[in-house]
C-alpha positions, -999 to 999 in steps of 0.1 A, spaced: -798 -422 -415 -771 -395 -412 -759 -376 -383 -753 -338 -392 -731 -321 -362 -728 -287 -368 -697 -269 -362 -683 -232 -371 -645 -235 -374 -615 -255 -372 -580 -245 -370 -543 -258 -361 -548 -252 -324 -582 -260 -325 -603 -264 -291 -617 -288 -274 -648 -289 -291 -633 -300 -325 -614 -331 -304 -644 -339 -290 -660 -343 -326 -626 -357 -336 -639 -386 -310 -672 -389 -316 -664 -398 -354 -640 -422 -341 -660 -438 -321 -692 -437 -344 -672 -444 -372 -678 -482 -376 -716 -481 -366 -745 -484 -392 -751 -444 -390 -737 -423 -414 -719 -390 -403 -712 -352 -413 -693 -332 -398 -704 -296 -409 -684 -264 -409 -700 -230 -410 -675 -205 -410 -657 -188 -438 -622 -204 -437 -596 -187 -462 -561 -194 -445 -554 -228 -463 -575 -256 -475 -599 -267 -451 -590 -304 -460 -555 -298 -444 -573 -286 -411 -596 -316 -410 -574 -344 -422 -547 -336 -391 -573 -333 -365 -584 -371 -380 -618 -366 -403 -621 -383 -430 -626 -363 -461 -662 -381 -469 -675 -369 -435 -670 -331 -439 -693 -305 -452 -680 -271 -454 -710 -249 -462 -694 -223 -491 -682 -256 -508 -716 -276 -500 -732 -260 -533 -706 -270 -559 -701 -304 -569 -658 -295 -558 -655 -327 -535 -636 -323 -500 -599 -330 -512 -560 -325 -502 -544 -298 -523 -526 -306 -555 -527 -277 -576 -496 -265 -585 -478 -233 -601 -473 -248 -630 -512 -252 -629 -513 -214 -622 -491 -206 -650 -508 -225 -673 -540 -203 -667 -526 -169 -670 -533 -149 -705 -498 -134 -702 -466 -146 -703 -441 -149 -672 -411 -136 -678 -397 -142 -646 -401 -163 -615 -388 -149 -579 -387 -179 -547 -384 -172 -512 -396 -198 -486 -430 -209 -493 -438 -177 -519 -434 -179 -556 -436 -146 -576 -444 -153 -613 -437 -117 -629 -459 -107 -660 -440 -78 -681 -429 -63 -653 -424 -56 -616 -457 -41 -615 -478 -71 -625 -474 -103 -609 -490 -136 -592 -477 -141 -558 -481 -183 -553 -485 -192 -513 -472 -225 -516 -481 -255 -491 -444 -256 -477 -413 -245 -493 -402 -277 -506 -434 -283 -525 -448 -266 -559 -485 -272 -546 -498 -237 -537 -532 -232 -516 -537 -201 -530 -527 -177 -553 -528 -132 -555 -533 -116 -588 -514 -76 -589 -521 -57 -620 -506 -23 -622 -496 -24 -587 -533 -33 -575 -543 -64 -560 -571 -75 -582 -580 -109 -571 -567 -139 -551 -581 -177 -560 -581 -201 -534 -575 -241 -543 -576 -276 -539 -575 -300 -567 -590 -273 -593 -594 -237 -584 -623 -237 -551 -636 -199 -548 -621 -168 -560 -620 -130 -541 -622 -103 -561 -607 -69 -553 -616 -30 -567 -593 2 -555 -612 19 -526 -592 48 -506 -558 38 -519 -568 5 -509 -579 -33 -528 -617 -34 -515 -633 -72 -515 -665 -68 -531 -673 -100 -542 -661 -140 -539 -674 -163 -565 -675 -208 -559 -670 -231 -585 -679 -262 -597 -652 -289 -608 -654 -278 -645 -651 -241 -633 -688 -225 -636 -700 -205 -613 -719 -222 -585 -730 -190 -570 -717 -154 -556 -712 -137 -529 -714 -96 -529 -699 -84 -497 -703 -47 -487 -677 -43 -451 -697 -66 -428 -727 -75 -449 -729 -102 -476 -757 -111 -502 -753 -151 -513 -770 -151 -549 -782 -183 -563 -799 -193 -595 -831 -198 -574 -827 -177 -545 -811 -141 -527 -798 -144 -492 -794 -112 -474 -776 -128 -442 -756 -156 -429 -786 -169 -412 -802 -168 -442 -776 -188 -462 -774 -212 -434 -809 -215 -433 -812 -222 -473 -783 -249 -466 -808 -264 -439 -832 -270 -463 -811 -286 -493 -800 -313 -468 -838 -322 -471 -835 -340 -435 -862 -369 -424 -872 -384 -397 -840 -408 -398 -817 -380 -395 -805 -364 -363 -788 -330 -364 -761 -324 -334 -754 -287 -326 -717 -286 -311 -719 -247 -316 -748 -226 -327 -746 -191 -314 -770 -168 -341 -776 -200 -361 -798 -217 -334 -831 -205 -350 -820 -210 -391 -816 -248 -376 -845 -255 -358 -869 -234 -382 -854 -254 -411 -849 -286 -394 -877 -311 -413 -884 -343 -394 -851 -344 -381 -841 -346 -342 -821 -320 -327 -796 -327 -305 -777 -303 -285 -737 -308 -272 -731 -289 -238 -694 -284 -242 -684 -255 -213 -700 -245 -183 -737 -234 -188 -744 -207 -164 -730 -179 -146 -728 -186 -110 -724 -149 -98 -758 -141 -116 -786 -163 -101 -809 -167 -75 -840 -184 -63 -855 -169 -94 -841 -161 -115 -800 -177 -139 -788 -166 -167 -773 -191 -189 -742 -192 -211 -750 -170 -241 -736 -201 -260 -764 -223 -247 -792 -195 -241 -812 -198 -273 -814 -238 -275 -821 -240 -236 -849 -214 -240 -863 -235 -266 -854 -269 -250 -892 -286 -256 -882 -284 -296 -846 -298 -284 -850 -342 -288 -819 -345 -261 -785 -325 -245 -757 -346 -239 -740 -332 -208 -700 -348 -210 -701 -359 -171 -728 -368 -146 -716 -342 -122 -736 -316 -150 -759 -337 -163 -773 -333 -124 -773 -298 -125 -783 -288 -155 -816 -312 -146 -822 -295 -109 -817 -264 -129 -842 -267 -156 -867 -278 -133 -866 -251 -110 -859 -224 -135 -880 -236 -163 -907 -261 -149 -898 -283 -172 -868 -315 -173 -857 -324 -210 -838 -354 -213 -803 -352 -203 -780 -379 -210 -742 -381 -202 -720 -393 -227 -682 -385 -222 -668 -367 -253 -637 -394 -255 -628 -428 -246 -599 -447 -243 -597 -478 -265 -572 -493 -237 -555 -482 -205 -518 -480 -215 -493 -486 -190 -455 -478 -193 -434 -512 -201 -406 -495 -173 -405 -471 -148 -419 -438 -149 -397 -408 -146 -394 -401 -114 -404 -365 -99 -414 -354 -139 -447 -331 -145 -463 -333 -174 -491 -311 -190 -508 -305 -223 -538 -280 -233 -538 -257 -254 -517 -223 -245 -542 -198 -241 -548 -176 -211 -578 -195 -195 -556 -226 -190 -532 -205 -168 -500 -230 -180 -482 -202 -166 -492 -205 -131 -482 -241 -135 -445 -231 -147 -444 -207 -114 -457 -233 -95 -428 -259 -104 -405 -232 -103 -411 -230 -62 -420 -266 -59 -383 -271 -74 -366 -259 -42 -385 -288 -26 -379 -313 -48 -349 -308 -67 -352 -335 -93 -385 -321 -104 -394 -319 -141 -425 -300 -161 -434 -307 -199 -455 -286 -215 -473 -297 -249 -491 -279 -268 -496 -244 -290 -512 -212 -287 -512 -170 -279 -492 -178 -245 -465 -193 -257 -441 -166 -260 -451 -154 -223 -447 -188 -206 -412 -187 -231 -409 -158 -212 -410 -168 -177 -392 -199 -180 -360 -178 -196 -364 -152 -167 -364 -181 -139 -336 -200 -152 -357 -227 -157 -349 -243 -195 -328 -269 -177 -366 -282 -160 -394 -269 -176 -398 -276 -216 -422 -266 -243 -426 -296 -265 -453 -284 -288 -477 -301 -308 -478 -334 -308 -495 -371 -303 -498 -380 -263 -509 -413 -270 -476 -432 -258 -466 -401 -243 -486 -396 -211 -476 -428 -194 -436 -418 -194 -444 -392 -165 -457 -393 -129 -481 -368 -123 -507 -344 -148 -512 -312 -138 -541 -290 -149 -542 -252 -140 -578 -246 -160 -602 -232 -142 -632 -245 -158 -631 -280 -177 -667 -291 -196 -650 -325 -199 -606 -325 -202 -600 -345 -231 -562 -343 -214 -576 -356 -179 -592 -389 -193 -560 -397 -214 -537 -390 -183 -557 -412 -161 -561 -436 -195 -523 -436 -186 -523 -439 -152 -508 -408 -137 -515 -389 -105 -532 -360 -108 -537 -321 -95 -564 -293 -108 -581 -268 -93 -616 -279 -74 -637 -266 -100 -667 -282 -118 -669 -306 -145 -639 -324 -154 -615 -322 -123 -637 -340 -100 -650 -363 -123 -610 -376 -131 -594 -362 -98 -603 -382 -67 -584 -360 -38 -564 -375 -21 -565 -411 -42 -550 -404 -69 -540 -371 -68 -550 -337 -57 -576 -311 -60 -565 -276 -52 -588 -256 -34 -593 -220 -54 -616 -188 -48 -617 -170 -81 -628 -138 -68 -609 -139 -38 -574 -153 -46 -546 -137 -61 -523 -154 -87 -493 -158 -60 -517 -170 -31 -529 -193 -63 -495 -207 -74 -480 -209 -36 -509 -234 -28 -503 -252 -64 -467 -256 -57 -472 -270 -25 -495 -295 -35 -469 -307 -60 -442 -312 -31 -470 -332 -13 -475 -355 -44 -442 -363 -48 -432 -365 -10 -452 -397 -14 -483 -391 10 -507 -406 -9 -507 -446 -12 -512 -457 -46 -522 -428 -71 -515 -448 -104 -533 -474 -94 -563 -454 -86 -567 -435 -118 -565 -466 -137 -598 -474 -116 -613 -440 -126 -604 -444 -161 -622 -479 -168 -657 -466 -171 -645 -442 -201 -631 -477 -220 -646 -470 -260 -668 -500 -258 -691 -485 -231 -692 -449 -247 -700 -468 -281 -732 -483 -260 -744 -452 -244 -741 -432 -282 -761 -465 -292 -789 -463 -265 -792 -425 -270 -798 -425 -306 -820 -453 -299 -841 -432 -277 -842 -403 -297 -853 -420 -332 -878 -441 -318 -893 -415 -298 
């Protein structure tokens, strides 16, 4: 039996839907079923072992589909220049370095292979351009022998891609892929494929799935119907990771669901079961299929983490010190957190805020911690592991205004901290008990405006640490028991139960 959860991409600020897979293999990794973790998109930027192996896959559990049809096994990078050079027909007659590019120069400055190197200290190069005459030509890609190649043709004073080819280990062609702007033929020995569906589709079917398999759809926007038409005897499973409706379109008759979702819950009688991440959906998404569709699939909750043990700080916490950690783009409003601490400060002067994580708002949260004066208080810490992290610090605060799950709320209770987020549905209520051990902040989307919003944010901070509730740690550590690994590994085991013995 293996368990196929399907995916499109993975990056170095990857979301929550990748962590919550980075869980579930964790978690599933030491039972009798046998996992993949399949990747759809096309992913060019580095090897996309590097991406998987720091988010914690194994390499034996990933399937990227452009690399599924050569016998080129999932693998770190170890290629080298001197690799390169040793391919080329003509001789370099001089090497340029600068950071992590190597120039090998053929003749002269006109012809050249431009190595982009895994980091500057290293000679292992992910990939690899080919100019001839001044014209890019062709770029190969790597791992531990040369993975795909893109091929390049002038075009208005510009290199045109028109075709990438795969490889096997021994370096035949496993198959092409023509590419005209948006459109791409694949073209196998035994078959043409006019469309990603189509390719994704044909990969459906060479996984020959049986009834002992279960296929898990984590994302599957256009690629809903290549999976369930090609699907075998396998079970379908479907992942609900966001919110799955819009609430200002609805009525007694009529709700239009998240375009994410909208294909596998217009087809839910061909879905085996939807895992909902708390019980607070899970109810909903049953009251609404029953009104809506006439019709209640099964719905199961199964939390997308678990803690393997509550952790609790061997000396004090730091007293009056925030701490959050999401990623930094827009919808997690970090910024009306910083503006937030920045007012609560005048309140409580010792006040602290620590900010991990990476993304597209970094430079303008950068920016309004400089223009506040606030570097002394408020500190971007970046990427890194939380585990022994979250218990240092008092209080989590979440400025997201919609939370499937909050992989960042479980391990902040997991660590006992008081908490504050925004009275919005799934994960804040299910981790935030107001006024037990923490806050939640009332909010009217629609109605509020972003200094109304960070006026009542910052005030709830200076009630948290003004001491008014009793015993906040003690509380979340009572929330976070039911999310201990053992009890999520049971609920995975009774689902999959279910579902193959249907």
């Amino acid at each position: 039996m293996t368990i196929y959860n399907i995916n499109f991409g993975i990056g170095w600020a990857s979301s929550g839907v990748e962590y919550a897979q980075a869980y579930r293999a964790k978690l599933l990794r030491n039972s009798k079923h046998q996992m993949k973790f399949v990747f759809l998109d096309f992913i060019q930027s580095e090897n996309i072992q590097s991406l998987t192996s720091n988010m914690g896959f194994l390499d034996s559990e990933i399937i990227w589909l452009y690399q599924y049809f050569s016998d080129i096994k999932i693998a770190p990078t170890t290629y080298t220049v001197d690799d390169v050079q040793r391919h080329l027909e003509n001789e370099v007659t001089e090497i340029e370095a600068s950071g992590k590019i190597k120039r090998l120069i053929l003749n002269n400055n006109q012809t050249f292979v431009t190595c982009y190197l895994k980091d500057k200290d290293s000679e292992i190069v992910d990939r690899a351009e080919f100019v001839v005459n001044g014209m890019l030509i062709r770029k190969d890609f790597y791992s531990y022998v040369r993975t795909f190649s893109e091929y390049y043709a002038p075009f208005e004073n510009k290199a045109k891609l028109y075709m990438r080819q795969f490889y096997n280990e021994d370096g035949t062609v496993a198959y092409n892929e023509y590419i005209d702007g948006d459109s791409s033929v694949y073209a196998f020995e035994d078959a043409l494929l006019y469309s990603k569906e189509e390719f994704v589709a044909y990969f459906m079917r060479r996984l020959q799935l049986s009834s002992s398999d279960i296929v898990i759809l984590d994302r599957a926007t256009k690629i809903g119907q290549s999976v369930l038409q090609n699907k075998g005897d396998s079970k379908i499973g479907v992942v609900v990771h966001a919110e799955h409706f819009s609430k200002s379109i609805m009525d007694d008759t009529h709700i239009l669901w998240n375009n994410f979702y909208e294909y596998q819950f217009a087809n839910a009688k061909n879905i085996d079961f939807f895992i909902t991440a708390t019980d607070i959906q899970n109810e909903l998404l049953s009251q609404q299929f029953e009104k809506y569709a006439g019709y209640v699939p099964r719905v199961r909750t199964i939390p997308v983490g678990s803690l393997d043990t509550l952790k609790r700080p061997k000396k004090s916490r730091t007293k009056y010190s925030m701490i959050t950690a999401s990623r930094l783009a827009s919808e997690k409003h970090v910024d009306w957190i910083v503006r937030a601490a920045i007012k609560a400060k005048k309140d409580i002067p010792q006040l602290t805020l620590d900010i991990y994580g990476e993304g597209g708002e970094k430079g303008n949260i950068q920016q309004i911690i400089e223009t506040f004066n606030a570097s002394d208080y408020i500190r971007l810490r970046g990427h890194v592991n939380l585990d022994h992290v979250y218990k240092q610090y008092d209080l989590f605060v979440s400025g997201s205004t919609s939370e499937g799950f909050g992989l960042t709320l479980m391990e902040a209770v997991g660590s006992g901290l008081g908490m504050i987020g925004f009275d919005v549905n799934y994960g804040n209520p299910t981790f935030i008990k107001d006024k037990k051990n923490g806050y939640l902040v009332p909010i009217a989307l629609n109605e509020d405006g972003m200094d109304e919003i960070v006026t009542r944010l910052s005030e709830y901070m200076v009630s948290y640490f003004e001491g008014k509730l009793r015993h906040p740690h003690d509380e979340s550590y009572k929330i976070a028991k039911p999310f201990k690994t053992k009890r999520i590994e049971q609920q995975w085991h009774n689902l999959l139960g279910e579902a193959l013995h249907d």
